[in-house]
GUVO-94580 format. One record per residue: residue number from 1; x, y, z of N, C-alpha, C in turn. Coordinates in steps of 0.1 Angstrom, whole numbers. Layout:
! residues N
<mikol NUM, <X, Y, Z>, <X, Y, Z>, <X, Y, Z>>
...
This chain:
! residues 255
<mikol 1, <44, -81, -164>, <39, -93, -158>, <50, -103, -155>>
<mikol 2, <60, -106, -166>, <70, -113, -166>, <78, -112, -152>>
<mikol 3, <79, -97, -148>, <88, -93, -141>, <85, -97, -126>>
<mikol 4, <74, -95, -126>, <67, -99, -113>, <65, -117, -110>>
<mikol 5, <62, -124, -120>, <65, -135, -121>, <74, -144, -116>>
<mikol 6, <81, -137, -124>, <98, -145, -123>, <101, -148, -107>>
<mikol 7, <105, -138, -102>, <107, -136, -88>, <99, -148, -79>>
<mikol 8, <88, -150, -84>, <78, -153, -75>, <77, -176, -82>>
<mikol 9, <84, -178, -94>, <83, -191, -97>, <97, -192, -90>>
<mikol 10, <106, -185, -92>, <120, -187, -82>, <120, -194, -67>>
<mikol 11, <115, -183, -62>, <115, -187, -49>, <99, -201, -44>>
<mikol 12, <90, -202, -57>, <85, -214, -51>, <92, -222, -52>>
<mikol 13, <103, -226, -64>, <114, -233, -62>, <122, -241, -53>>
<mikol 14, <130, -224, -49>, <135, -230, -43>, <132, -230, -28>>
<mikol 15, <123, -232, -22>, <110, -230, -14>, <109, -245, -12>>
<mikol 16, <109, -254, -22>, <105, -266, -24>, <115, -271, -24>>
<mikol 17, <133, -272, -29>, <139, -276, -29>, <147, -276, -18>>
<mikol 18, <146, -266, -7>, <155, -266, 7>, <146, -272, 14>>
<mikol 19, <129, -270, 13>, <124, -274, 31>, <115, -258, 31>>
<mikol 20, <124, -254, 38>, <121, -234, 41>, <130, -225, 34>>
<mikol 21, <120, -218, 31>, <130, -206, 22>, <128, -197, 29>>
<mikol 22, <138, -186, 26>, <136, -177, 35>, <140, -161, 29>>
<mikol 23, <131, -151, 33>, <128, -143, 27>, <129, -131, 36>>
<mikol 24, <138, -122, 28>, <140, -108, 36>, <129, -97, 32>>
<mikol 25, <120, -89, 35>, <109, -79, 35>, <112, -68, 38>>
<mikol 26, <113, -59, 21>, <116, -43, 26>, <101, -32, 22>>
<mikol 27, <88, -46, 27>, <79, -42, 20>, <71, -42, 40>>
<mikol 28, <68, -36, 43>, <59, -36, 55>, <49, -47, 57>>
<mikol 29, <38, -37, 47>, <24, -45, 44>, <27, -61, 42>>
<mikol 30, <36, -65, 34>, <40, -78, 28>, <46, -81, 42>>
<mikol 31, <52, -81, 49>, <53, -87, 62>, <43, -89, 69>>
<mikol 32, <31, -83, 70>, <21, -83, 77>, <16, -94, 72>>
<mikol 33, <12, -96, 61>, <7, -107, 54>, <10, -117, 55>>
<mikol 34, <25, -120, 52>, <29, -129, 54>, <28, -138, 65>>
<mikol 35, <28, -130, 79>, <26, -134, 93>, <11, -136, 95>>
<mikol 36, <2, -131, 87>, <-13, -136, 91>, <-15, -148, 83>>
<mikol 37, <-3, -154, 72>, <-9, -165, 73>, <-1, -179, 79>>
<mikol 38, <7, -170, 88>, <11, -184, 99>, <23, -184, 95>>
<mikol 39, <33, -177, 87>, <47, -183, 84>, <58, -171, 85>>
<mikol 40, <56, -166, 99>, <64, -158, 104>, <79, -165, 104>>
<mikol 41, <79, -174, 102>, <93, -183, 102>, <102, -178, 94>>
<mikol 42, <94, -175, 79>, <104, -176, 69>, <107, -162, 66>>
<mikol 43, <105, -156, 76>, <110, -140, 75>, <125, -141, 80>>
<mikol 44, <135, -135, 72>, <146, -137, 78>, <151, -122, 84>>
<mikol 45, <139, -116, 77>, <148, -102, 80>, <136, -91, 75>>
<mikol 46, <136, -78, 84>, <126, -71, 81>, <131, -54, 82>>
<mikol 47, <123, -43, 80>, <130, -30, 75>, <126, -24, 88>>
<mikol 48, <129, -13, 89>, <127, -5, 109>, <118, -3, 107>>
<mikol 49, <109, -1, 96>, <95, -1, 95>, <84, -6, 98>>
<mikol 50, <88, -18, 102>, <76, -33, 99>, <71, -36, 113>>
<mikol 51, <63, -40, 117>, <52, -39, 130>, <59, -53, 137>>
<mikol 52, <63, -64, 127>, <66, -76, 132>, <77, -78, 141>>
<mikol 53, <77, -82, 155>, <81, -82, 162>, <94, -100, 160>>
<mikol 54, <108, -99, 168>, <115, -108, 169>, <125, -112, 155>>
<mikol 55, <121, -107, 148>, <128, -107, 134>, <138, -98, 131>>
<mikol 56, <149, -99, 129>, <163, -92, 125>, <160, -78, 116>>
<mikol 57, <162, -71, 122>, <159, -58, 111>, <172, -53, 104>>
<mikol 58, <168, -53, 90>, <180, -51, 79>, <184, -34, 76>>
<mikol 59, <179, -26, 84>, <179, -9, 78>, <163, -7, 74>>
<mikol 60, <166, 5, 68>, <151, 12, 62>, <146, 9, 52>>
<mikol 61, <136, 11, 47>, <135, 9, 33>, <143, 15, 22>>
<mikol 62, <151, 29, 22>, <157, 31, 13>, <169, 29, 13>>
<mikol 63, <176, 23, 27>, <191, 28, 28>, <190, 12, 42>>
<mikol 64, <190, 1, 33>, <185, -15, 40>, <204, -18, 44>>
<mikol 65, <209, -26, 52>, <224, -30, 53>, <222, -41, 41>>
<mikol 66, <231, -38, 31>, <233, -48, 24>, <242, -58, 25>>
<mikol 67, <251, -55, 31>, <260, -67, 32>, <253, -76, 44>>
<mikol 68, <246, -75, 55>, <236, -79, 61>, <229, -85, 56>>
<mikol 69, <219, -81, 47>, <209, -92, 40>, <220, -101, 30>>
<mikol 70, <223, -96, 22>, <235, -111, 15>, <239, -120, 30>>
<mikol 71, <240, -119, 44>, <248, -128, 44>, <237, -134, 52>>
<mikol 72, <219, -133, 47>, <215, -143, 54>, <207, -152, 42>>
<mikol 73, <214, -149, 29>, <214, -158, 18>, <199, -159, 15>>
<mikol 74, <191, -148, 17>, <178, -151, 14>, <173, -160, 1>>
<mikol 75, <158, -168, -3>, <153, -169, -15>, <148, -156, -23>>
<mikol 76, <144, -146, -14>, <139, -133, -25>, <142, -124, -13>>
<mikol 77, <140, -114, -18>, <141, -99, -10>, <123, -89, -18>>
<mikol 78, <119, -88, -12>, <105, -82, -15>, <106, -67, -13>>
<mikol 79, <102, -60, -21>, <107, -47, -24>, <94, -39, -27>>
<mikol 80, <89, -24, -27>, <78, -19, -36>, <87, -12, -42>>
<mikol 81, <82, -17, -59>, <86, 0, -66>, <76, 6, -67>>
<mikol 82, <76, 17, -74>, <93, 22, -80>, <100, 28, -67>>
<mikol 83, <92, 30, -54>, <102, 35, -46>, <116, 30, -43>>
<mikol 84, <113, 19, -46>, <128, 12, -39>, <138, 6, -54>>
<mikol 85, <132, 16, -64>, <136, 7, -75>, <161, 10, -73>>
<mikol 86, <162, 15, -70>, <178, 16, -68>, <182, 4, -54>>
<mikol 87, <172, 7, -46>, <177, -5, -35>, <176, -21, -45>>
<mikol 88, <163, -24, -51>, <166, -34, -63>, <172, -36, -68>>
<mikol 89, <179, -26, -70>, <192, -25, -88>, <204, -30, -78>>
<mikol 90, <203, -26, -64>, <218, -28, -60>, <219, -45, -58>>
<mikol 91, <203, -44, -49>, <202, -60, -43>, <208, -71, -58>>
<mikol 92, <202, -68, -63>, <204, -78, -77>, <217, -77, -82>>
<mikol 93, <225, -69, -79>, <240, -68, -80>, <243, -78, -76>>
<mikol 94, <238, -75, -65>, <250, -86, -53>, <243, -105, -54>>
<mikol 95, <234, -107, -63>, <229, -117, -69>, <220, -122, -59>>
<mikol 96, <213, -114, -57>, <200, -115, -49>, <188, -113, -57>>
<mikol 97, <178, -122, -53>, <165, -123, -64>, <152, -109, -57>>
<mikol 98, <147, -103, -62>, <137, -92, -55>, <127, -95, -65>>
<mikol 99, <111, -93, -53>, <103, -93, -57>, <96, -80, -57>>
<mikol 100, <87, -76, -66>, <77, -60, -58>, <66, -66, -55>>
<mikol 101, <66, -61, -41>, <47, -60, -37>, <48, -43, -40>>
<mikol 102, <36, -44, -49>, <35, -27, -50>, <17, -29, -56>>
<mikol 103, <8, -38, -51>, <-3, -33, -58>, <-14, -22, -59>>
<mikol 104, <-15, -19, -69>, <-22, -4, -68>, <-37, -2, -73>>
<mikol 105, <-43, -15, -68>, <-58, -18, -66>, <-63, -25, -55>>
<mikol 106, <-74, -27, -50>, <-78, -37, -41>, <-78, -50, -48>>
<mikol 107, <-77, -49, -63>, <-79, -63, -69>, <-65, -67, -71>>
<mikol 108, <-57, -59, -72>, <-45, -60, -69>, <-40, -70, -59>>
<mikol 109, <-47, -64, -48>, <-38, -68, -32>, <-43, -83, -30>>
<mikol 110, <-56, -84, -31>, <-62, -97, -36>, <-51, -111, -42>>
<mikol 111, <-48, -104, -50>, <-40, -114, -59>, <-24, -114, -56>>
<mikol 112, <-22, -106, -50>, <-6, -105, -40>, <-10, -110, -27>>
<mikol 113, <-17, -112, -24>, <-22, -121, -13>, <-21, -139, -15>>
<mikol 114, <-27, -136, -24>, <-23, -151, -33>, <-6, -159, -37>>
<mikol 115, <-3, -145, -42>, <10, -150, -45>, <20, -153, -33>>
<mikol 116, <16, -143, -24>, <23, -144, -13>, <22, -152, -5>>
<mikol 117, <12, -162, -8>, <4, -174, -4>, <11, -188, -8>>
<mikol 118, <14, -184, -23>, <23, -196, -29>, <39, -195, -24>>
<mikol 119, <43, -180, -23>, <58, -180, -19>, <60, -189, -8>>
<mikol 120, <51, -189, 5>, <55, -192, 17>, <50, -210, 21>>
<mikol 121, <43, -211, 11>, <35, -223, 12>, <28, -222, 19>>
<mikol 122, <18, -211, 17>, <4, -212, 25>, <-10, -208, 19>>
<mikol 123, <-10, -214, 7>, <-21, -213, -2>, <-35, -213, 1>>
<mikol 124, <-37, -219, 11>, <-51, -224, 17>, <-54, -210, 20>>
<mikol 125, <-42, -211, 32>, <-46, -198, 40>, <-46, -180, 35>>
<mikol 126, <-39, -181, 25>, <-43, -174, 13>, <-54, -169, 5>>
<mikol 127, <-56, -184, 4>, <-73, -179, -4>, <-84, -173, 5>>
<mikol 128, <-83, -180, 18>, <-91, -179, 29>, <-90, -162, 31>>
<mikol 129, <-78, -154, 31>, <-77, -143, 34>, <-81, -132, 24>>
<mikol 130, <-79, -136, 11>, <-80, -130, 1>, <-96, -127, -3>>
<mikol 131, <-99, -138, 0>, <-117, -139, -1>, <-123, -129, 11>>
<mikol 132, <-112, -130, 21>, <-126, -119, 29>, <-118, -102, 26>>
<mikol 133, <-111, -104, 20>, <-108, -86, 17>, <-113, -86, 6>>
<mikol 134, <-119, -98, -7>, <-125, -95, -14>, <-139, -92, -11>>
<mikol 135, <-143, -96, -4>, <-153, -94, 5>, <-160, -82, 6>>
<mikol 136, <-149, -79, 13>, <-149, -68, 19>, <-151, -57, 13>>
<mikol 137, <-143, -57, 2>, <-138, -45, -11>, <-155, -47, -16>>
<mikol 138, <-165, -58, -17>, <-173, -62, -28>, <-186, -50, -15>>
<mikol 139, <-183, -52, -5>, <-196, -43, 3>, <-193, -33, 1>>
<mikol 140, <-188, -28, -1>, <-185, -8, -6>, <-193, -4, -13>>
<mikol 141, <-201, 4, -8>, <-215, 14, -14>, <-210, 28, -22>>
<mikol 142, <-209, 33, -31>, <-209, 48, -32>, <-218, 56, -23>>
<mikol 143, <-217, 65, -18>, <-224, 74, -11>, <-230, 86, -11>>
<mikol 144, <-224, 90, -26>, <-228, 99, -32>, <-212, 104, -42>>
<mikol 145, <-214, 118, -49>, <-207, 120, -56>, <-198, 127, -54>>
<mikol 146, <-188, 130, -52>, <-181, 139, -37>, <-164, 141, -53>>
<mikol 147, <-156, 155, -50>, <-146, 154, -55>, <-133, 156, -49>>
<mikol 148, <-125, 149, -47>, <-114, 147, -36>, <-98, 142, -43>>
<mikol 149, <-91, 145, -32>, <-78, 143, -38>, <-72, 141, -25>>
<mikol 150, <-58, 132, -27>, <-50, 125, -14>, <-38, 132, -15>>
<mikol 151, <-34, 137, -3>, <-23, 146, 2>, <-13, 135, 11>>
<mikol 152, <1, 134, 6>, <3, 124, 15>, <22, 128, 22>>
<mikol 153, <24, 141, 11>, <32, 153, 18>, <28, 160, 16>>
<mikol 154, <37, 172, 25>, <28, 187, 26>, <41, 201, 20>>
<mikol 155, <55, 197, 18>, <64, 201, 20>, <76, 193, 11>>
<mikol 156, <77, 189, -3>, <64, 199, -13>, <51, 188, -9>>
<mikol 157, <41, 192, -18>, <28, 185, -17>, <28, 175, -28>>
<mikol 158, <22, 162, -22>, <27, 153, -32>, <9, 150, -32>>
<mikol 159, <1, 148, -40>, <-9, 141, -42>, <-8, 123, -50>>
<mikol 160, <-17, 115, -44>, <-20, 102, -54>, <-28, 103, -65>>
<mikol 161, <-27, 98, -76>, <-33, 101, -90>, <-41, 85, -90>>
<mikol 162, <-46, 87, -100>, <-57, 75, -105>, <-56, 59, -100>>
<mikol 163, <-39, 61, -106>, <-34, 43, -104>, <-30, 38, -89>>
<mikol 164, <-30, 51, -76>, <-29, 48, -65>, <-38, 38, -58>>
<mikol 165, <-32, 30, -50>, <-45, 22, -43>, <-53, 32, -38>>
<mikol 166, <-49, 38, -27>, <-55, 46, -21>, <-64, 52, -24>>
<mikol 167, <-67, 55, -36>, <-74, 62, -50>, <-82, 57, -53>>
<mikol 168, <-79, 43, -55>, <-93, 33, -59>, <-99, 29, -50>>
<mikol 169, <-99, 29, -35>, <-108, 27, -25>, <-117, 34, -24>>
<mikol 170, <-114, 50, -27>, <-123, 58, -23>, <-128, 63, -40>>
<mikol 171, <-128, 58, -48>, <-135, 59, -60>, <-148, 51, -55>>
<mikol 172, <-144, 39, -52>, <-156, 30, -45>, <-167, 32, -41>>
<mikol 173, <-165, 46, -32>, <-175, 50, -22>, <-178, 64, -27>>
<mikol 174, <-173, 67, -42>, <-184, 73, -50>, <-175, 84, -53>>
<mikol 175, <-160, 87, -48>, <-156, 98, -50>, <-153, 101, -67>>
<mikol 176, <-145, 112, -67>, <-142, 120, -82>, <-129, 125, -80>>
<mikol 177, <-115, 114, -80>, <-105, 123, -83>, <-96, 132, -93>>
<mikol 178, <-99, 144, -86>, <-91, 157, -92>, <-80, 157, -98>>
<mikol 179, <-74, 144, -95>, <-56, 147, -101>, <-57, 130, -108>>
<mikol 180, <-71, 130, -115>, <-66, 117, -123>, <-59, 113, -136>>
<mikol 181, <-51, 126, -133>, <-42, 125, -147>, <-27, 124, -140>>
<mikol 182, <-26, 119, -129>, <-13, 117, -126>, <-15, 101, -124>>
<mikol 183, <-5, 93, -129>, <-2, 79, -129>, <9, 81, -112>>
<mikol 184, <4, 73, -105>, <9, 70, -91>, <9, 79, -87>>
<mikol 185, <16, 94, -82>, <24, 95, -75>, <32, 114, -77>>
<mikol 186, <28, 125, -74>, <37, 139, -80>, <34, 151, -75>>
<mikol 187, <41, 157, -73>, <40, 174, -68>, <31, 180, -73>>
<mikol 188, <17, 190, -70>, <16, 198, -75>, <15, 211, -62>>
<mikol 189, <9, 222, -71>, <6, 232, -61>, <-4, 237, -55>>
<mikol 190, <-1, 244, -43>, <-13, 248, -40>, <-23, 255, -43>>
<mikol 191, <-21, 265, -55>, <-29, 270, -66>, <-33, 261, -75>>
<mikol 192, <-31, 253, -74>, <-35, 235, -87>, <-50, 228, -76>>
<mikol 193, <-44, 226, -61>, <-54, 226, -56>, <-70, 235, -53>>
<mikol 194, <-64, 243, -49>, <-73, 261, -50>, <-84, 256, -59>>
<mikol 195, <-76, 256, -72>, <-81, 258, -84>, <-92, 248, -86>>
<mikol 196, <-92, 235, -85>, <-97, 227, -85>, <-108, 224, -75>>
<mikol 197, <-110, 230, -66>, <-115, 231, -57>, <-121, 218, -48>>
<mikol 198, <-115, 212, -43>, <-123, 194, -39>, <-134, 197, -23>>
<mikol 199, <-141, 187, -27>, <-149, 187, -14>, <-148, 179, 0>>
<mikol 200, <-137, 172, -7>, <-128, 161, 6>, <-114, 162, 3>>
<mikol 201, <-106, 166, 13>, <-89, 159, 12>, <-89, 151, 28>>
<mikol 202, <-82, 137, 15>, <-75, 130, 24>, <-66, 129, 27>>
<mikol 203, <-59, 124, 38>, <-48, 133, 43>, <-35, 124, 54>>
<mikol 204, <-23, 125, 51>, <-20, 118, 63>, <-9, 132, 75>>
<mikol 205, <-12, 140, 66>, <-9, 154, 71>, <-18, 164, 73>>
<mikol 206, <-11, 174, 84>, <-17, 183, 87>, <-24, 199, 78>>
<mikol 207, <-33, 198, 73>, <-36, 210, 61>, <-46, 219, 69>>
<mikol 208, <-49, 218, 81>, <-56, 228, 84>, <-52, 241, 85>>
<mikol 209, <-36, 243, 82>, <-34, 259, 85>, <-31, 259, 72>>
<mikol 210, <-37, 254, 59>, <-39, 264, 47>, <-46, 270, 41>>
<mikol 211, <-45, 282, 40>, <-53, 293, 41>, <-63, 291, 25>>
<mikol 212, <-80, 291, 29>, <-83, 291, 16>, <-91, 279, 13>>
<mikol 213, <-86, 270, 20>, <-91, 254, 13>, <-103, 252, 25>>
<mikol 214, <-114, 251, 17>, <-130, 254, 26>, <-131, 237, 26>>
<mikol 215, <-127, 223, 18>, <-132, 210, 22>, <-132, 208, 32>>
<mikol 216, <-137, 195, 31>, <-136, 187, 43>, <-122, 176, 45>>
<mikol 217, <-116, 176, 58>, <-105, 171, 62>, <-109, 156, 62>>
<mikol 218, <-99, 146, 60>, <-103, 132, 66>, <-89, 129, 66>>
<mikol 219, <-82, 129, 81>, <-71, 124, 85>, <-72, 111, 86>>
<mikol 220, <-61, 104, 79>, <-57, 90, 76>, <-43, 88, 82>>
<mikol 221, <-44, 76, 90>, <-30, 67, 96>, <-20, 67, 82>>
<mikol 222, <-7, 67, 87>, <4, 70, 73>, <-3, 54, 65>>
<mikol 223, <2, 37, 76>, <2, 23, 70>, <-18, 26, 61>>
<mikol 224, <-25, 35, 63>, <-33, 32, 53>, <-37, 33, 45>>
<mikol 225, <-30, 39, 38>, <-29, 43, 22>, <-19, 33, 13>>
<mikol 226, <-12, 25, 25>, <-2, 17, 21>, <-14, 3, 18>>
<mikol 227, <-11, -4, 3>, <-18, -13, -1>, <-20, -29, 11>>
<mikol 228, <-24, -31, 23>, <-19, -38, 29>, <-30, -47, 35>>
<mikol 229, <-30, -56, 51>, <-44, -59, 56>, <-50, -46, 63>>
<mikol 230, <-43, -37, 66>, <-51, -21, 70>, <-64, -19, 61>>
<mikol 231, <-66, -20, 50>, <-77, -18, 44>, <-88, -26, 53>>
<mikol 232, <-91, -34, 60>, <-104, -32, 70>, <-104, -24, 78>>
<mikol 233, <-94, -18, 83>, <-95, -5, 92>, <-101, 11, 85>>
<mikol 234, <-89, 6, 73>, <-94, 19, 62>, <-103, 21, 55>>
<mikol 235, <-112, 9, 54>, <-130, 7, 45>, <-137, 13, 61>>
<mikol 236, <-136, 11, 71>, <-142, 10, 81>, <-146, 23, 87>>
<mikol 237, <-132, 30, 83>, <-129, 45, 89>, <-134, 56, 75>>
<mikol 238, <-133, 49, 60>, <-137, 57, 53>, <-154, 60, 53>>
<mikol 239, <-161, 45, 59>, <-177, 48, 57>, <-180, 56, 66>>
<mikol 240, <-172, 60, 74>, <-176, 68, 88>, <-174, 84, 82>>
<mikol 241, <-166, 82, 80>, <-161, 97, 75>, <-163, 110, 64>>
<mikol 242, <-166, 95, 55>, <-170, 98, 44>, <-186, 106, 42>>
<mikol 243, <-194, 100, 48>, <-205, 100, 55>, <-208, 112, 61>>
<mikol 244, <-200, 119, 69>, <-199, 127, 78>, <-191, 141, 67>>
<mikol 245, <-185, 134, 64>, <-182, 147, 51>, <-191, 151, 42>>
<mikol 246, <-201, 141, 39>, <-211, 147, 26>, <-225, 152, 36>>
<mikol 247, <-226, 148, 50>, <-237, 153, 57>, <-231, 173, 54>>
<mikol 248, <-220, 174, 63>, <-218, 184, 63>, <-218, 192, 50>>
<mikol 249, <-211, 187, 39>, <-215, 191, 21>, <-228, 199, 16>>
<mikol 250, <-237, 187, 23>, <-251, 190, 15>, <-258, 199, 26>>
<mikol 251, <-252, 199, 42>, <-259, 208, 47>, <-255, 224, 45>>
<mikol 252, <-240, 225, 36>, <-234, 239, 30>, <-241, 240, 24>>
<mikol 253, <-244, 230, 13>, <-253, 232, -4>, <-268, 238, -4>>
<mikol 254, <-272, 234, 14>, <-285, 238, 16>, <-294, 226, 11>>
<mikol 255, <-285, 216, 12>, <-294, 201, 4>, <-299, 196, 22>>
């Protein structure tokens, strides 16, 4: 909690003591946000990743110019771990403050929405946004009981485990994940899946040529799995699909 904190009383700081602070984003989603609530300004700098258009881009997310971001003297650098946990270690070298946006719940993003709210000085407009993805998150029906698992490489196969956002959206809507003994994020195999047998994979990859796996498919955009404002696209696309996956289920089951 501290860790996340810190970063985030810093830069209200010094936020408050220049006028404009200004903040470099090696977090996508967190750019996005930042820009819906009106303070595209204080982006100094953004990763080849990020949708936001006119802003200096600093490198990729794992491999950012650093001597580049030091010399536009940011208030914070916003990072997710643990992916980016060595780009952090380095930034902080060079005496640069980093924050993580990494939430791994909807109640999560809620509240990084908020924060992200105080960094930029746009609190209002914060709450205002936060309330309707809470909203949003609060209409989510279960649909039935369905068991599934999230494939998000194929080569090796990486599944999301319990603590994944992505994970907890679709618990929501009634699912049962298979690999909820992985914390974030890990390899397993395709005889791990086999074995386990799920009735839905979601997917931002192609699995239809593996041989064996009788579920149902639900292809997902890469940014929506990512904790971000995509989640109205991704609530929107899951009730459709989802839906459409358990018709087809229960008409196997003979239900």
């Amino acid at each position: 909690m501290f860790r996340r904190l810190f970063p985030l009383l810093f830069l209200i700081l010094a936020c408050s003591s220049k006028g404009k602070g200004k903040v470099v984003s090696l977090a996508p989603s967190a750019d996005e946000i930042i820009v819906a609530l009106g303070k595209k300004d204080v982006l100094a700098g953004v990763s080849t990743y990020s949708k936001v258009k006119g802003v200096p881009v600093v490198g990729d997310l794992l491999n950012p110019d650093y001597e580049r971001i030091a010399s536009m003297s940011p208030d914070v650098v916003i990072v997710v771990l643990p992916m980016e946990r060595r780009v952090a270690e380095r930034l902080e070298k060079l005496g640069l403050k980093t924050y993580d946006f990494s939430p791994e719940s909807a109640g999560e993003l809620v509240e990084e929405i908020r924060k992200l709210g105080k960094m930029v000085g746009a609190e209002r407009e914060a709450e205002r946004l936060a309330d309707s993805v809470k909203r949003l998150v609060s209409s989510i029906k279960p649909k039935g009981r369905f068991k599934f698992y999230v494939e998000l490489s194929s080569k090796p196969i990486f599944v999301a485990g319990d603590s994944a956002y992505i994970s907890d959206i679709i618990r929501r809507f009634g699912g049962e994940n298979l690999f909820s003994n992985i914390k974030g994020y890990a390899p397993v195999s395709t005889e791990e899946i086999m074995a386990k047998d799920p009735d839905v994979v979601f997917t931002t990859q192609d699995v239809g040529h593996r041989i064996g796996l009788k579920a149902c498919v639900v292809k997902l955009k890469h940014d929506y799995v990512a904790p971000g404002l995509s989640i109205f696209a991704l609530v929107s696309e899951l009730d459709v699909k989802i839906d459409s996956c358990l018709k087809v289920i229960r008409k196997a089951n003979g239900g």
